[in-house]
C-alpha positions, 0 to 999 in steps of 0.5 A: 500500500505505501509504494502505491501512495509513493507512487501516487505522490511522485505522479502528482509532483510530476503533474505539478511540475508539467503545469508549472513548466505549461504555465511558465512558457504561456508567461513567457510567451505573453511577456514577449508578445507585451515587449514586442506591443511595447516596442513598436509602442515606444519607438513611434512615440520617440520617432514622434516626438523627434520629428515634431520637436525638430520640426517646431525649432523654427516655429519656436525661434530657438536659440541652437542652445535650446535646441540642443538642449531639446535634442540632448533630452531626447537622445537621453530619454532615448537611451535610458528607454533602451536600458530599460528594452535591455534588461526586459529582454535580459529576464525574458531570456533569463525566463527562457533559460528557466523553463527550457530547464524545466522541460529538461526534468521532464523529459529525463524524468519521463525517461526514467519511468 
């Protein structure tokens, strides 16, 4: 009887584990569809703000200093957004990397039945 509730143990652990490795690539790959959205989101908002603030110097009559400052700001806020995509794309492969193990456990466990 105890080698049936044994058994009967490491098939739920086992049942636990394929949820949870199902459960982390279904994340993932929300995570990655969300970056992509956000991405593209960014870039034309960035791309937008470029063009509109290039465009607006000559309306607005600005000294080249306050253009450069204008243009320094958004470089800047440019470069910490891609900081930021960097290490968004640093967990997802970090995540990948997690539930590619995972999915090793289960196929040597389901070799080991």
């Amino acid at each position: 009887m105890e080698g049936i509730e044994s058994k009967v143990d490491e098939l739920e652990v086992k049942n636990a584990i394929i949820d949870a490795t199902h459960n982390l690539g279904g994340a993932i790959s929300e995570i990655s569809n969300s970056l992509a959205e956000h991405n593209i989101v960014v870039n034309e908002v960035m791309s937008g703000m470029i063009v509109e603030i290039s465009a607006s110097y000559h309306k607005l009559d600005l000294t080249d200093e306050q253009e450069t400052y204008f243009t320094n700001m958004v470089e800047k806020g440019s470069e910490k957004m891609q900081t930021a995509e960097n290490l968004l794309k640093s967990i997802q492969q970090k995540l990948k990397e997690i539930h590619n193990q995972m999915e090793s456990i289960n196929t040597i466990s389901d070799s080991g039945q």
